[in-house]
PDB file as gemmi writes it, atoms N, CA and C in Angstrom:
CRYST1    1.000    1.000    1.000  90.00  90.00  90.00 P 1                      
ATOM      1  N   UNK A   1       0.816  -1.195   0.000  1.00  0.00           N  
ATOM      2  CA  UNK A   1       0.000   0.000   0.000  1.00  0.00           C  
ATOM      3  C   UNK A   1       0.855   1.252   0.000  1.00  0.00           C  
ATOM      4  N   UNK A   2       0.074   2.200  -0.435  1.00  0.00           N  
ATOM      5  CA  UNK A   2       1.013   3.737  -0.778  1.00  0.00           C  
ATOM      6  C   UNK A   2       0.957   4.527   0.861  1.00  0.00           C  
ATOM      7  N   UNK A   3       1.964   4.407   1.430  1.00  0.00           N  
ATOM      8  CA  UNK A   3       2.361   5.435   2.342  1.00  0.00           C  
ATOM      9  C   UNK A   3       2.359   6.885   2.583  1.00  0.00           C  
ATOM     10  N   UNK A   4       0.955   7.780   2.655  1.00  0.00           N  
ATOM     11  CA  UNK A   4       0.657   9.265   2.819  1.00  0.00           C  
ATOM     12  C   UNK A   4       1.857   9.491   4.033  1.00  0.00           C  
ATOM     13  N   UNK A   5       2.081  11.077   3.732  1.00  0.00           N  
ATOM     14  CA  UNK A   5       2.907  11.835   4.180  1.00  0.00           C  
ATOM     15  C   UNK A   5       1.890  11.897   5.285  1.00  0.00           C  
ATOM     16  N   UNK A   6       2.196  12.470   6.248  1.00  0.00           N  
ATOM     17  CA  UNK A   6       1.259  13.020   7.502  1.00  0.00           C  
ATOM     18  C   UNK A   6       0.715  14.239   7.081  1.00  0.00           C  
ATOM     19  N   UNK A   7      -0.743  14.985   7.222  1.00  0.00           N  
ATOM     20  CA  UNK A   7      -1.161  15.719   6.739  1.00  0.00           C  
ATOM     21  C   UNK A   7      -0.261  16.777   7.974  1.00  0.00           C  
ATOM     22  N   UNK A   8      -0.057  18.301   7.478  1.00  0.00           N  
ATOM     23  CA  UNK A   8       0.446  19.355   8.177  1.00  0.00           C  
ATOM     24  C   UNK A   8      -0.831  20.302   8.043  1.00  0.00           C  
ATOM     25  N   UNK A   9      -0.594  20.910   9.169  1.00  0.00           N  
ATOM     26  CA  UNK A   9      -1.917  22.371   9.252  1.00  0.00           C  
ATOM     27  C   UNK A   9      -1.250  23.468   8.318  1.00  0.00           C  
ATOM     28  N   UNK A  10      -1.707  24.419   7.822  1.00  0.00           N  
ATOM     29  CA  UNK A  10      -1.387  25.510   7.190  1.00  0.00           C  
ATOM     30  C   UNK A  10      -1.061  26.172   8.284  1.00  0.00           C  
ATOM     31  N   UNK A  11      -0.906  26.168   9.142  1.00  0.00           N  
ATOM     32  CA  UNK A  11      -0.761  27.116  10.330  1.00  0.00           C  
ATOM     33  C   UNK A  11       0.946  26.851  10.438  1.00  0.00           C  
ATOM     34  N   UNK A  12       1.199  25.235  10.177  1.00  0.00           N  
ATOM     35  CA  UNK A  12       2.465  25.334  10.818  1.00  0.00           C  
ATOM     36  C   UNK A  12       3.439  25.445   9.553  1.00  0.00           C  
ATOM     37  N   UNK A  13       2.580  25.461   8.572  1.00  0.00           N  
ATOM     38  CA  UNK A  13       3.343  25.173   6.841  1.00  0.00           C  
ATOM     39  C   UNK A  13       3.577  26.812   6.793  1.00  0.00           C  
ATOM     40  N   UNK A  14       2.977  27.896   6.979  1.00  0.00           N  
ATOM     41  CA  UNK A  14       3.208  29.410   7.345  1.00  0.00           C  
ATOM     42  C   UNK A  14       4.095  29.674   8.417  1.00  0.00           C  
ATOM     43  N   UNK A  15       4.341  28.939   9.536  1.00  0.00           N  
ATOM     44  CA  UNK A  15       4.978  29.286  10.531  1.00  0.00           C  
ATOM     45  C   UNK A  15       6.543  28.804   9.975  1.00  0.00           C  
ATOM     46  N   UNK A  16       6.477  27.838   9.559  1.00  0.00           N  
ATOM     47  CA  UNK A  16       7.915  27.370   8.636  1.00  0.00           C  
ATOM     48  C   UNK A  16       8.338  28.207   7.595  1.00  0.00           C  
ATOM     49  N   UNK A  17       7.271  28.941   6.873  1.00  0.00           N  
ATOM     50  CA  UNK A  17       8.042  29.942   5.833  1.00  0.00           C  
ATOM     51  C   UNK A  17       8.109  30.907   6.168  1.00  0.00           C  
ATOM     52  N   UNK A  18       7.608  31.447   7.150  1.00  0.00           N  
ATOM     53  CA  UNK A  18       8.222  33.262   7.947  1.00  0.00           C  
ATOM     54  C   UNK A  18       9.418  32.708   8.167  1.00  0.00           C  
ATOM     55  N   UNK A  19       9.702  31.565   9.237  1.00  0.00           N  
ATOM     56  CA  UNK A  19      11.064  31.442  10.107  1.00  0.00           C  
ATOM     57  C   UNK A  19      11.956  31.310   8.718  1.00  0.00           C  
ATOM     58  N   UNK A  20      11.680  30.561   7.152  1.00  0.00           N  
ATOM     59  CA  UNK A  20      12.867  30.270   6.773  1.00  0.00           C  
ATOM     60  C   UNK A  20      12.898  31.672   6.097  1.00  0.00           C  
ATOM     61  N   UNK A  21      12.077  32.301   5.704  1.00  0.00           N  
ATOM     62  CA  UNK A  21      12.292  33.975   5.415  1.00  0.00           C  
ATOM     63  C   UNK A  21      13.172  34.705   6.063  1.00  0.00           C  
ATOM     64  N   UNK A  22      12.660  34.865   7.497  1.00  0.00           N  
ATOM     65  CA  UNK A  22      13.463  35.349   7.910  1.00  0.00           C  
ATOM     66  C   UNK A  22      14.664  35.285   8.441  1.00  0.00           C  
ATOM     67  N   UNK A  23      15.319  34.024   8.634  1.00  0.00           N  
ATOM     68  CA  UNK A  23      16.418  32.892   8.323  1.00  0.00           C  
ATOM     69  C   UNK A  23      17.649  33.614   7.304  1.00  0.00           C  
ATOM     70  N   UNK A  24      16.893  33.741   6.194  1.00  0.00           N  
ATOM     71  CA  UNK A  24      17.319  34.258   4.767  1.00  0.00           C  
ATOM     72  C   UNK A  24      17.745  35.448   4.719  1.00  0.00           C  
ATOM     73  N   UNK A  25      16.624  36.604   5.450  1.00  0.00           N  
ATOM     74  CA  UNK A  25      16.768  37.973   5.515  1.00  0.00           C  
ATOM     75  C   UNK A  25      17.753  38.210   6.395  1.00  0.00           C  
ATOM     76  N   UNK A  26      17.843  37.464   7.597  1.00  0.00           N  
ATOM     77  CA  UNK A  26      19.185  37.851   8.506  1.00  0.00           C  
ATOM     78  C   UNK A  26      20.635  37.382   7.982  1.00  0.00           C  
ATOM     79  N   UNK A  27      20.492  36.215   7.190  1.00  0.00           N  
ATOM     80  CA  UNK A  27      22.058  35.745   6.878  1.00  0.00           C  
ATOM     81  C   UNK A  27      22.502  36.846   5.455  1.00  0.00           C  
ATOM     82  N   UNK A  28      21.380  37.439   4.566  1.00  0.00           N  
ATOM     83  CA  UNK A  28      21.587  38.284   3.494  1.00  0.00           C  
ATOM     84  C   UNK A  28      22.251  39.809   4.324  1.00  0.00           C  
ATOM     85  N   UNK A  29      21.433  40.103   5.389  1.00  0.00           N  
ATOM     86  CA  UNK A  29      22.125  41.195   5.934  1.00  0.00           C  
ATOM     87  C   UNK A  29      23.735  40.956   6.077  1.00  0.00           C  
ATOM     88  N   UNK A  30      23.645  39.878   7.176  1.00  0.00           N  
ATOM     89  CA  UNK A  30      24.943  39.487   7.506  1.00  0.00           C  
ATOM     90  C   UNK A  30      26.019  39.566   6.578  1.00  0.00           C  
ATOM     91  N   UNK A  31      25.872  38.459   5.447  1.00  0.00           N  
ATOM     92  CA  UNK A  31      26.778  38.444   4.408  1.00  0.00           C  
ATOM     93  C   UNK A  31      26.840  39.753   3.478  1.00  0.00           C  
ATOM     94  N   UNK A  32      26.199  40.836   3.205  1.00  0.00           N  
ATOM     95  CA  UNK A  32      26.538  41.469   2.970  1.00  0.00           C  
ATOM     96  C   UNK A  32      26.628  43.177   3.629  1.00  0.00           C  
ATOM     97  N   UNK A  33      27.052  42.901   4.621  1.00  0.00           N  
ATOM     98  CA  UNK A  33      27.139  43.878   5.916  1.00  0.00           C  
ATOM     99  C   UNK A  33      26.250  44.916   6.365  1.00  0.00           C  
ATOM    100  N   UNK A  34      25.110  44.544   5.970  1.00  0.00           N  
ATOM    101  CA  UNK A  34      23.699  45.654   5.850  1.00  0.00           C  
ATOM    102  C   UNK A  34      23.372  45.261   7.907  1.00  0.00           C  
ATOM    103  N   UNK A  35      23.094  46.625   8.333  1.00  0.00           N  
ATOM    104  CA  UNK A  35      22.660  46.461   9.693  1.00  0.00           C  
ATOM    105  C   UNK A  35      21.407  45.676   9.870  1.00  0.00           C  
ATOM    106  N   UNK A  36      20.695  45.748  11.193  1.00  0.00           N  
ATOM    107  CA  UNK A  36      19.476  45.018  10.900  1.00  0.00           C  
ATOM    108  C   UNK A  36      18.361  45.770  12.441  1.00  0.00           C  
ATOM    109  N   UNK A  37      17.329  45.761  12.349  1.00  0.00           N  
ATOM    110  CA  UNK A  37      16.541  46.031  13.968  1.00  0.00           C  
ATOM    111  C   UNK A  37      16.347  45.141  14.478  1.00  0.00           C  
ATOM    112  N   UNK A  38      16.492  45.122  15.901  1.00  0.00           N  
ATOM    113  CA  UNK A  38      15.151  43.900  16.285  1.00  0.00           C  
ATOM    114  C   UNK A  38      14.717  44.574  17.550  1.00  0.00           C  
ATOM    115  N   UNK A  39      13.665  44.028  17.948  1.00  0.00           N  
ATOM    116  CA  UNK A  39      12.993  44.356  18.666  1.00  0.00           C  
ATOM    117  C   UNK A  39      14.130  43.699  19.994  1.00  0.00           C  
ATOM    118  N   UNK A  40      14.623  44.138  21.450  1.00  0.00           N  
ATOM    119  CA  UNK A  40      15.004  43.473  22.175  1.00  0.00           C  
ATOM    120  C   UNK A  40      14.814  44.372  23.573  1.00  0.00           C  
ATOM    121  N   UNK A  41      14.085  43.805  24.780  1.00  0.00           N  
ATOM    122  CA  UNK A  41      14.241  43.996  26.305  1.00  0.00           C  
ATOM    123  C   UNK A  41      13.313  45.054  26.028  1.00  0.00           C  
ATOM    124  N   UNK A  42      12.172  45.334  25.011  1.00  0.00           N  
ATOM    125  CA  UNK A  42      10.947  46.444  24.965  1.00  0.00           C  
ATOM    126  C   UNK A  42      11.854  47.599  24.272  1.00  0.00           C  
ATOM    127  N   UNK A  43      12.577  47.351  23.736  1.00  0.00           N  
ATOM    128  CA  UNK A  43      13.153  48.526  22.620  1.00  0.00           C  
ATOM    129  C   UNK A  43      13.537  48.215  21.353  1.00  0.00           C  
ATOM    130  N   UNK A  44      13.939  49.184  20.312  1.00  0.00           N  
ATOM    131  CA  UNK A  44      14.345  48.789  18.947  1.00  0.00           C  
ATOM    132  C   UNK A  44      16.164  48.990  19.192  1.00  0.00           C  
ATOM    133  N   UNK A  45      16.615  47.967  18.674  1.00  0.00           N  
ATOM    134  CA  UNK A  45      17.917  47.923  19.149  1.00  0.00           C  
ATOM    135  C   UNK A  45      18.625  47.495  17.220  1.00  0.00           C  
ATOM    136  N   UNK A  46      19.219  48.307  16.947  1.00  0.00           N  
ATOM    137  CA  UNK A  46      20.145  48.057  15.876  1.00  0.00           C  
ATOM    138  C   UNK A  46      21.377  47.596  15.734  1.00  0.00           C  
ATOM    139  N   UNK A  47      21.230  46.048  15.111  1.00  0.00           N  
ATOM    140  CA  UNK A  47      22.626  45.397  15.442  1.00  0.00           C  
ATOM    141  C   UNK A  47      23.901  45.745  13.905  1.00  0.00           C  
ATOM    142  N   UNK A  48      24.882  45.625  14.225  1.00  0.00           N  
ATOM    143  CA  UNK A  48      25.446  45.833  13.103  1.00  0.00           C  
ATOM    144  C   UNK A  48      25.460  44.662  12.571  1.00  0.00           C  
ATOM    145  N   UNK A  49      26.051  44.061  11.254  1.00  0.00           N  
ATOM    146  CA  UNK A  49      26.135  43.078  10.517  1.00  0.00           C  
ATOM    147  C   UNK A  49      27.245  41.825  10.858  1.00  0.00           C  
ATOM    148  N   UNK A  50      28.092  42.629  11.710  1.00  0.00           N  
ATOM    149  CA  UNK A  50      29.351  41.647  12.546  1.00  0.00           C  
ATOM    150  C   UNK A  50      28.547  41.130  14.097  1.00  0.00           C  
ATOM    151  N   UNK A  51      27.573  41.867  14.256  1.00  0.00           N  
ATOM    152  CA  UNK A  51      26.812  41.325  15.564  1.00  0.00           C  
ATOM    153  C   UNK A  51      25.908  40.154  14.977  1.00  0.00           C  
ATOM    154  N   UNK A  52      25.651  40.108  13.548  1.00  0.00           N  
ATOM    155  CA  UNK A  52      24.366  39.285  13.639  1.00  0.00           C  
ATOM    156  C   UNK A  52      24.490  37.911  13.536  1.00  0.00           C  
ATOM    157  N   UNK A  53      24.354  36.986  14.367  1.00  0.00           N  
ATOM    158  CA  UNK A  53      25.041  35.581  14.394  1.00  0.00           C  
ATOM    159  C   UNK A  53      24.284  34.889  13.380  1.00  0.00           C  
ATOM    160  N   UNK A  54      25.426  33.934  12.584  1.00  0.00           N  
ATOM    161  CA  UNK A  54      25.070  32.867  11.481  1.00  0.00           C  
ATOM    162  C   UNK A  54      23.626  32.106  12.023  1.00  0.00           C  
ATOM    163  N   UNK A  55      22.989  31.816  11.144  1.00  0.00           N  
ATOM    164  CA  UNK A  55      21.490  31.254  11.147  1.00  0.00           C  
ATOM    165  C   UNK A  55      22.132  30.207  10.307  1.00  0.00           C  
ATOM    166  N   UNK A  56      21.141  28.661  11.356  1.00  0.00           N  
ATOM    167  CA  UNK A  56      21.745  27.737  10.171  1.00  0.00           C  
ATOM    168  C   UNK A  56      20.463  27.695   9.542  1.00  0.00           C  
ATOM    169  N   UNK A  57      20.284  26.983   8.271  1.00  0.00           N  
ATOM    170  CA  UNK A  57      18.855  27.024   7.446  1.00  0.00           C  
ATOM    171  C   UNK A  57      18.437  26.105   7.263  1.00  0.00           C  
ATOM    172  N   UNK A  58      19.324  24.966   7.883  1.00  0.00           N  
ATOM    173  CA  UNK A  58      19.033  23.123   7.405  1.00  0.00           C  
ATOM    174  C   UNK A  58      18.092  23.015   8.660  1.00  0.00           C  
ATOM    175  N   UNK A  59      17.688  21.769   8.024  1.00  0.00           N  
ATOM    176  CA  UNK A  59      16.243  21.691   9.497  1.00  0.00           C  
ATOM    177  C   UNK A  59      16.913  20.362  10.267  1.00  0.00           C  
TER     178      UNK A  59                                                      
END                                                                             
């Protein structure tokens, strides 16, 4: 008999493509030395591009 994949919610199939988006958007800053915001401790805090630690992207 044919073996189905496990069905996934759209909820978590969206929650997987923000994170690998934004995965993408932080290592593009990084590698090419563009600063970045984030929100941190209730403020906007701007990291430079040597602050922003490697994201791995493999699951």
């Amino acid at each position: 008999m044919k073996q189905s994949k496990p069905r996934q919610l759209l909820s978590t199939k969206i929650n997987e493509g923000v994170k690998a988006a934004i995965a993408a958007a932080l290592e593009k800053h990084r590698k090419l030395g563009e600063s970045i915001a984030v929100w941190q401790d209730g403020k906007v805090v701007i990291l430079a591009a040597d602050r922003i630690p490697p994201i791995s992207t493999e699951k």
